[in-house]
C-alpha positions in Angstrom: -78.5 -9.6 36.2 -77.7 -9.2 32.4 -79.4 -10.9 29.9 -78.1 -14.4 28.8 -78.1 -12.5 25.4 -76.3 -9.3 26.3 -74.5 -7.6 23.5 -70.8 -7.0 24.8 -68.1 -5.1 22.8 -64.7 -6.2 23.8 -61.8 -3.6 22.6 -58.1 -5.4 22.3 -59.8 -8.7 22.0 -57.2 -10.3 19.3 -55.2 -11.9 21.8 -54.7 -12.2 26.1 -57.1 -11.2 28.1 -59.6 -10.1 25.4 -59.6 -13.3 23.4 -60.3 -15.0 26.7 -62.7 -13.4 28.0 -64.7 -14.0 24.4 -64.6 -17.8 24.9 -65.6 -17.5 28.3 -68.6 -15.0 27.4 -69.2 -17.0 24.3 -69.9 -20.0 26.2 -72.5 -18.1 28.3 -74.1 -17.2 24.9 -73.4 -13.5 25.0 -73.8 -11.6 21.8 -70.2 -10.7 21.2 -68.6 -7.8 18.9 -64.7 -8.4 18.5 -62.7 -5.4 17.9 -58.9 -4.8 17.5 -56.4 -4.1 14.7 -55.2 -7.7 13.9 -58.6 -9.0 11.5 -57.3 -12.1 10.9 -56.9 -13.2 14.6 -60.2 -11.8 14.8 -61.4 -13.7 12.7 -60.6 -17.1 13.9 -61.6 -15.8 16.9 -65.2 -15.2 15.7 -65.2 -18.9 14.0 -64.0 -20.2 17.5 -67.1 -18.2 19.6 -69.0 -19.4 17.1 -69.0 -22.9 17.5 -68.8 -21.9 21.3 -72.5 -21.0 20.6 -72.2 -17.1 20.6 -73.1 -14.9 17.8 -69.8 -12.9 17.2 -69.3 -10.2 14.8 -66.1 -8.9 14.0 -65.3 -5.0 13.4 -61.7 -4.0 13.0 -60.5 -0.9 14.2 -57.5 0.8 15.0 -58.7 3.0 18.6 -55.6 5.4 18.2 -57.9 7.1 15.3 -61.0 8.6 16.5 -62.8 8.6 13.2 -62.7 4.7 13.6 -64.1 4.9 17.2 -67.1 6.5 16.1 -67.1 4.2 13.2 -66.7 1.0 15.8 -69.9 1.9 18.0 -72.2 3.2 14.6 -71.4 -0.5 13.4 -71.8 -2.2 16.6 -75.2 -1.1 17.1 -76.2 -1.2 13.3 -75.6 -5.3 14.1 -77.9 -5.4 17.1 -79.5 -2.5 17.6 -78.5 -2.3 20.9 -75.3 -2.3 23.5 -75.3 -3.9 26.9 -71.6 -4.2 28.1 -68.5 -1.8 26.9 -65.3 -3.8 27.9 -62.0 -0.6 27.5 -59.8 -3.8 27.9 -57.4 -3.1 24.5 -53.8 -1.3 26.1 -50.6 -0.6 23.7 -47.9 -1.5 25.6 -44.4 1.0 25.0 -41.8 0.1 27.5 -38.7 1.8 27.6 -36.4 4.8 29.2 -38.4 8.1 28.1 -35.2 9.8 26.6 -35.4 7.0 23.9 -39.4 7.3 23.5 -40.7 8.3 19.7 -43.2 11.2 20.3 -45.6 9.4 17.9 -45.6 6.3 19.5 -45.9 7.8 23.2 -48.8 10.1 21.5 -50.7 6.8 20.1 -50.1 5.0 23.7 -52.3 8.0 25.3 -54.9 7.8 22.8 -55.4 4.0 22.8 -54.9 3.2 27.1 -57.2 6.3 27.7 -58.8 8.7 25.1 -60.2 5.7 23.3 -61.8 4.1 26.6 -63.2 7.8 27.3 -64.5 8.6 24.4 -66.1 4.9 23.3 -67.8 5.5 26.6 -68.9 8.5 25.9 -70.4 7.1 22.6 -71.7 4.5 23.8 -73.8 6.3 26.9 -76.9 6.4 25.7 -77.2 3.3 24.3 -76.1 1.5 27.5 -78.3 4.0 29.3 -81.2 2.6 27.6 -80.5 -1.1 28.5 -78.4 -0.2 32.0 -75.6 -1.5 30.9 -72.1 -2.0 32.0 -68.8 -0.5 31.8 -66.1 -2.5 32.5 -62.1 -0.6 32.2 -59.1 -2.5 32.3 -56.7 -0.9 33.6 -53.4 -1.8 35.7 -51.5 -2.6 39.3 -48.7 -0.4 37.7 -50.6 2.5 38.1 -50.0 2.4 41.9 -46.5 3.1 41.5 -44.0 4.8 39.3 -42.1 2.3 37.9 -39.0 3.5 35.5 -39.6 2.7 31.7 -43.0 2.6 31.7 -43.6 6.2 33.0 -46.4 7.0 30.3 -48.2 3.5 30.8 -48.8 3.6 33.8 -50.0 7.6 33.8 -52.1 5.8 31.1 -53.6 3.6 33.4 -54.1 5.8 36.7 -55.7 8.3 34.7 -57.8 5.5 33.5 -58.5 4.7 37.2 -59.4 8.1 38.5 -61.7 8.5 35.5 -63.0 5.6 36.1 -64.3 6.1 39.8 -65.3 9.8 39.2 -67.5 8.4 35.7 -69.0 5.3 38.3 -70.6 8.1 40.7 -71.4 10.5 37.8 -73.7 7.8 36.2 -75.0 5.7 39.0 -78.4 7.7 38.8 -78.5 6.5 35.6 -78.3 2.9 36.5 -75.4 1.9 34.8 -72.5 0.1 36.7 -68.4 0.7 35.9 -66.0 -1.4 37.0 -62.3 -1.4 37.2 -59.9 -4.1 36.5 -57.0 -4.0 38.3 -54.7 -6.8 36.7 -51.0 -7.6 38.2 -48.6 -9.3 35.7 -50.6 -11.7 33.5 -49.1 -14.2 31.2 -49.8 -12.4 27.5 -48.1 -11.0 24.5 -47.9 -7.5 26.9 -44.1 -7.6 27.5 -42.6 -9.7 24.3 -43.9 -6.8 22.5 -42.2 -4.4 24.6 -39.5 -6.5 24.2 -39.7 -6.9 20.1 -39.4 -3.2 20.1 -36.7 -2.5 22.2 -32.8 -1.9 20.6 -31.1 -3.0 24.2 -31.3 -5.5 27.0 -34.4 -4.9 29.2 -34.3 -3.5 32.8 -35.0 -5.0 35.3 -38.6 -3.6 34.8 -39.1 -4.6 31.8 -38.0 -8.3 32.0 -40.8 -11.2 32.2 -41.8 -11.5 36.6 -40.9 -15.5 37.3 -43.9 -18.0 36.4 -45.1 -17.6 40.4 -45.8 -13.8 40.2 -47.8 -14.3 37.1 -51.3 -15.3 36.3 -53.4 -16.4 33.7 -55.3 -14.8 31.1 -58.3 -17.3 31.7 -58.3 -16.9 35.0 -58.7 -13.0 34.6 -61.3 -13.2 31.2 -63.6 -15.5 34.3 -63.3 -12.8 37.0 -64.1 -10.0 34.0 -67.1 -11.9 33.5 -68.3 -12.7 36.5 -69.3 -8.9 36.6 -71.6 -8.5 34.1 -74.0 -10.4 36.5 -72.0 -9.3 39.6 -70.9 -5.7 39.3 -68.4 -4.3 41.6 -66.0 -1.2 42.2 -63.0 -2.8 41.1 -61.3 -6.1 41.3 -57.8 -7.0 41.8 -56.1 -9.9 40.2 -53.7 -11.4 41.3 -54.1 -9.8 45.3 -51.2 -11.2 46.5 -49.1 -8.9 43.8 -51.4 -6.0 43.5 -51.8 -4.8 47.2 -48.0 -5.3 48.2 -47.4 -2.5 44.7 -49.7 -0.8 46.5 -48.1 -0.5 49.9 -44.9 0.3 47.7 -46.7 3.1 45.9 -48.2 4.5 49.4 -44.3 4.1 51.4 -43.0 5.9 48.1 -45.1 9.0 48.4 -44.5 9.0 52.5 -40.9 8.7 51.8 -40.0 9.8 48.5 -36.8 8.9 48.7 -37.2 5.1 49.8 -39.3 4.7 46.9 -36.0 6.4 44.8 -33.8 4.2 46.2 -36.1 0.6 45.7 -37.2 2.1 42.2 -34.7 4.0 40.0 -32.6 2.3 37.7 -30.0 3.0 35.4 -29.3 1.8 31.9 -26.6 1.8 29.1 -28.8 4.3 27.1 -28.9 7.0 30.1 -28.0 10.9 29.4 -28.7 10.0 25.4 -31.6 11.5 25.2 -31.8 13.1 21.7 
């Protein structure tokens, strides 16, 4: 089991999941370090673990720039000396039909929803090595089908998975665990920001699931931390969404097009590409 005193760094924690999962681990009186752009939620964050009972340290950093990601772990372990848990939970959400995409932004979603969780990893392995540590990815259901507008996402996110599972057996002889979060549609900021940046209606993709389909960021932040004393493979959340995308995803690639028909859609914007 990990130490009532673990030092976790949680990327994305400003808001949704991550925030939640900082009370709940706060709570526990887990040494926390808070990382995301936005310092200011950060901050009131911190003051809120804080009286929570956890020591929390907050290190701003922007994970698209990989100076700052070397910066992020150099400064985490300057604070404590040491790293037990690496939660990859921060993702940029960038909806949208790919012929309107800005290169930039589809370049920045790629380095923060998977070169950032590789490489902090990477940083981070000997240090978690040291204390057998824990690494815990977020990734997402969307990944287990191809889901128009958020083509690059959810790439994102499988490539997240596969990386995930091959890194679990590459470092099991080293006695660290790595898990995979497999969230469904979760009640967060994730899809007003897609919405925020968007110049048309949404599809139907892109629109808010009804109140049923969702869950809830707490609930998700207690099953994330439920594995630093219980490790396992990966957990689903919600199940009842999650396996029927994955029978989609499975009936798509046996019958590609079934999963054409049931998937594509069309939009005001199509054939603008520029």
């Amino acid at each position: 089991m990990m130490p009532k005193d673990a030092v976790v760094l949680i990327t994305g924690a400003s808001s949704g999941i991550g925030a939640e999962l900082a009370r709940v681990l706060a709570k526990q009186g887990r040494r926390l370090i808070l990382t995301a752009r936005r310092a200011d939620r950060l901050e009131t964050l911190a003051i809120e673990c804080r009286v929570l009972g956890a020591q929390a340290t907050v290190i701003a950093a922007d994970l698209a720039d990989i100076s700052g990601l070397h910066a992020l772990i150099d400064q985490s372990l300057k604070v404590h000396n040491r790293l037990d848990v690496l939660v990859n939970n921060a993702g940029y959400g960038l909806g949208g039909m790919f012929a309107e995409s800005n290169p930039a932004d589809l370049a920045k979603q790629i380095d923060v929803n998977f070169v950032a969780p590789v490489t902090l990893a990477r940083l981070a392995l000997p240090h978690l090595q040291e204390t057998k540590g824990i690494i815990i990815n977020v990734g997402s259901s969307m990944s287990v089908a191809a889901i128009p507008a958020f083509g690059v996402y959810g790439a994102t996110k499988a490539a997240l998975g596969y990386w995930n599972d091959a890194l679990r057996r590459e470092l099991k002889s080293l006695g660290i665990r790595v898990c995979l979060v497999e969230p469904g549609p979760i009640r967060t900021e994730f899809l007003d920001v897609i919405a925020a940046q968007s110049k048309r209606p949404p599809t139907l993709w892109e629109s808010r699931p009804p109140n049923f389909v969702n869950g809830r960021a707490d609930d998700a932040a207690r099953r994330i931390a439920r594995l630093l004393d219980h490790p396992r493979r990966r957990i689903s959340m919600l199940r009842r969404i999650v396996w029927p995308l994955r029978v989609a995803g499975a009936l798509s690639r046996l019958a590609p097009w079934l999963g054409d028909a049931v998937l594509c859609t069309r939009t005001p914007a199509e054939g603008t590409a520029r």
